[in-house]
C-alpha positions in Angstrom: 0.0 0.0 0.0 1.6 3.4 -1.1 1.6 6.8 0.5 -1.6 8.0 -1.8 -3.9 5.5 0.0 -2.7 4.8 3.8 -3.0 7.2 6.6 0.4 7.6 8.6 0.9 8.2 11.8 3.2 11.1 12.8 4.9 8.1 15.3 5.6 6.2 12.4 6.8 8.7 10.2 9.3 9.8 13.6 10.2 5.9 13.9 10.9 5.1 10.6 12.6 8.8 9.6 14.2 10.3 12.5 15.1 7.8 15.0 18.2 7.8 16.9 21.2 6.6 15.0 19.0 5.7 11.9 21.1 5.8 8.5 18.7 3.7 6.3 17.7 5.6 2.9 15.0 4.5 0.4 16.4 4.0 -3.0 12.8 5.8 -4.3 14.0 8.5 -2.6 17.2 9.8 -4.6 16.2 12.1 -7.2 17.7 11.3 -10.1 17.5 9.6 -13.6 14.5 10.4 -16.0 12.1 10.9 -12.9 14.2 13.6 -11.6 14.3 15.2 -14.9 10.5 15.3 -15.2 10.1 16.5 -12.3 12.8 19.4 -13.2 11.0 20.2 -16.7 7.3 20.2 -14.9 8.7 22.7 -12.4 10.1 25.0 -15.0 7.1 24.9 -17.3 4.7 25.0 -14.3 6.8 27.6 -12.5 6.3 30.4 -15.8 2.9 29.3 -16.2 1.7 30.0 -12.6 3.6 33.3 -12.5 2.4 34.5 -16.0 -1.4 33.5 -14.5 -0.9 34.4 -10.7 0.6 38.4 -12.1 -2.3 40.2 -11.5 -2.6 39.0 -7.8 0.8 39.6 -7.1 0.8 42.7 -8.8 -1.9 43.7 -6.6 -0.4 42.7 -3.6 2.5 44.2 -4.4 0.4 47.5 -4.5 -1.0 47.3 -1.3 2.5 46.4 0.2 3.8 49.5 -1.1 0.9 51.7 0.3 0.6 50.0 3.3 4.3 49.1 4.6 5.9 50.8 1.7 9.1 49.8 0.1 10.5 47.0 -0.4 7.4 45.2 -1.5 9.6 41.7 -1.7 11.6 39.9 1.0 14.4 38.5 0.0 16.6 36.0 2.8 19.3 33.4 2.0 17.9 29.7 2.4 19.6 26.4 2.4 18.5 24.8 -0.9 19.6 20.7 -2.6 22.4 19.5 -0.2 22.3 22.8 1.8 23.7 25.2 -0.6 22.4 28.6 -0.3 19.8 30.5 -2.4 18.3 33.7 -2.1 14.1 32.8 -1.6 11.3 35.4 -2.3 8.5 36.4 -0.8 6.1 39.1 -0.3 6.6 41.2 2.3 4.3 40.8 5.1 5.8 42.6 8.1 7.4 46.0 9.2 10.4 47.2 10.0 9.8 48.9 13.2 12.5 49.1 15.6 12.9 49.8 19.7 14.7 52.7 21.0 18.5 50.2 20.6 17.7 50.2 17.3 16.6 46.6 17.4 13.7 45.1 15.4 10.7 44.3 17.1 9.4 40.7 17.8 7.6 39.1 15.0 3.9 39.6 16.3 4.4 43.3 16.6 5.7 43.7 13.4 3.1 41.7 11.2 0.5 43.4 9.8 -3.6 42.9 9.5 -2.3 42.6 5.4 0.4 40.2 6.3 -1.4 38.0 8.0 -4.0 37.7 5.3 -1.5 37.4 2.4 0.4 34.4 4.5 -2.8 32.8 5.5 -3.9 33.0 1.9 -0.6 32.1 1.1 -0.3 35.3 -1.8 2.9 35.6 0.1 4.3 32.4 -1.3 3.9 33.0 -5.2 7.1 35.0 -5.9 8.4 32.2 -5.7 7.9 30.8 -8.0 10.7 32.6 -9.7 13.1 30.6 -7.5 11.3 27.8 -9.0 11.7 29.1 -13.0 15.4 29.3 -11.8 15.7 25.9 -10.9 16.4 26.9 -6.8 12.8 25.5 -5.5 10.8 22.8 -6.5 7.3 23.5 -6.5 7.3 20.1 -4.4 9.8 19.4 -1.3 10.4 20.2 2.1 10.2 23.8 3.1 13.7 26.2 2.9 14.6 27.0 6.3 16.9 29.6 8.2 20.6 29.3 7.1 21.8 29.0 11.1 19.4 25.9 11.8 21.9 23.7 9.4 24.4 23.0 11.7 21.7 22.3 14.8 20.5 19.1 12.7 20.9 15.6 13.2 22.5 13.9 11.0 19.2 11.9 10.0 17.1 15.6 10.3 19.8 16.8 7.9 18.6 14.3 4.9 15.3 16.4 4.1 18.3 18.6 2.0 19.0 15.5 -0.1 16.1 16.7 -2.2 14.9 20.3 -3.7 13.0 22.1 -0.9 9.8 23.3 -2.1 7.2 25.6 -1.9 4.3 23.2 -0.7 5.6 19.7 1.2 4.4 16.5 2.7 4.8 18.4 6.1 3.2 21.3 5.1 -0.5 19.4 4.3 0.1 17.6 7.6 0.3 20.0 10.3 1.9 23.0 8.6 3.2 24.6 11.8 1.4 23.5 14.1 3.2 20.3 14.4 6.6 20.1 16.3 10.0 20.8 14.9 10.3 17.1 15.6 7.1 15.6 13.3 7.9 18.1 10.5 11.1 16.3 10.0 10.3 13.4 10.3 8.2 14.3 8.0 10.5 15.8 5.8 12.8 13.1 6.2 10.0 10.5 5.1 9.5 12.1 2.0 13.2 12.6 1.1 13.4 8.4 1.7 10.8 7.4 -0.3 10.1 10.7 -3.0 8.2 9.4 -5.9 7.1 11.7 -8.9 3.1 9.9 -7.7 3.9 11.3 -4.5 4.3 14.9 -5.5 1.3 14.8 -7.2 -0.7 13.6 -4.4 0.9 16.3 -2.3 0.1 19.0 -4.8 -3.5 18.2 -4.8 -4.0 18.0 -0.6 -2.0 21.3 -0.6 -5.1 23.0 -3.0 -7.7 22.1 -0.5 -5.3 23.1 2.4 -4.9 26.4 0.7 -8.9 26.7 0.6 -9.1 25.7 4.8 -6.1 27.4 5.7 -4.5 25.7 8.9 -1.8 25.5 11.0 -0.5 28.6 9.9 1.2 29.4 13.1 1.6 27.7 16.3 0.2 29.1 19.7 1.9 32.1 20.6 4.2 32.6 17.9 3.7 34.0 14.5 4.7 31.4 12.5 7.4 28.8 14.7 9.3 29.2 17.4 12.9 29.1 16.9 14.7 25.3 16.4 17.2 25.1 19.0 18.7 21.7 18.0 17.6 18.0 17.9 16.6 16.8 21.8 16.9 13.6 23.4 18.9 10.7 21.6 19.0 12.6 18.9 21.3 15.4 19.9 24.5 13.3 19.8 24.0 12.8 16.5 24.3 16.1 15.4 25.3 16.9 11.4 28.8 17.8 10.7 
């Protein structure tokens, strides 16, 4: 029974992905051969086709940015991409840059405004990037980019969900989104770099429609999106990536 048609368990996914000390690897889930070129060529077409159609409601957005936060309308941040190398990610902005009186920026919640929110719980903050996707930097399918300073606080098994393209929607992000823990998402992620299929992108691509429509999990309680990863816990923590 495939992924498309069973339910899994977030303990399963954490057993079989990110246990202590675990170094097994699905052969389905190295990207490469003629799969991994399809999945290359669909991104690229599908990447210029959804930003040629998606214009107008980022051109819009982009106008009320400007009138509402003013400039920059984009944010741009450096993210690890395949096998951690860095790319430069884009997104609309959705927050200020208010500082204190030190000169440093506010938290988060302080900073994001009512227009903000609604572009990230629409996700309209998402579609520039499809450029990095045209570019070849994203995959419209994979786990999600994160901060540059989390690589060197990962596990060794944690650190495998870079052995594939990140993405703009993932199998974490139709499961939970952020309201799971740092742990489940991945494990998660971890899953899906072990056994990536090009089935298995499709299925995800279709859930993350319907999660776009019911928008959940955006953030977890208290914080605006996440709060910070501090490094793997438990058994995991001596197996930190080098």
């Amino acid at each position: 029974m495939g992924p498309c048609s069973r339910k899994w368990p977030i303990n399963a996914f954490r057993a079989a992905g990110d246990g202590a000390g675990s170094t097994a690897r699905s052969s389905l889930g190295r990207q490469s051969g003629w799969p991994y070129l399809v999945k290359k060529s669909v991104d690229r077409m599908a990447g210029v086709a959804g930003l040629l159609a998606t214009a107008p409601v980022i051109a819009t957005a982009a106008l009320a940015v400007r009138v509402t936060m003013g400039g920059p309308v984009f944010f741009r941040q450096l993210r690890p991409g395949l096998h951690g190398v860095p790319f430069r990610i884009l997104k609309m902005r959705t927050m200020t840059d208010e500082r204190d009186d030190a000169g440093e920026l506010l938290p988060d919640a302080e900073r994001l405004t009512r227009l903000g929110r609604f572009l990230r719980a629409s996700s309209i903050d998402e579609l520039p990037q499809l450029w990095n996707v045209i570019r070849g930097e994203l995959s419209l399918v994979g786990p999600r980019p994160l901060l540059i300073q989390y690589l060197p606080l990962y596990s060794q098994t944690q650190a495998r969900r870079h052995d594939v393209l990140p993405g703009m929607t993932g199998w974490a992000q139709i499961n939970g989104r952020n309201a799971l823990s740092w742990e489940d998402k991945f494990a998660l992620d971890v899953w899906y770099a072990d056994h990536w299929t090009l089935g298995l992108d499709c299925l995800i691509l279709g859930r993350t429609v319907s999660a776009v429509a019911r928008p959940r999990g955006i953030s977890r309680e208290g914080h605006t999106t996440m709060p910070n990863f501090e490094g793997a816990a438990g058994p995991l923590a001596n197996e930190r990536a080098v």
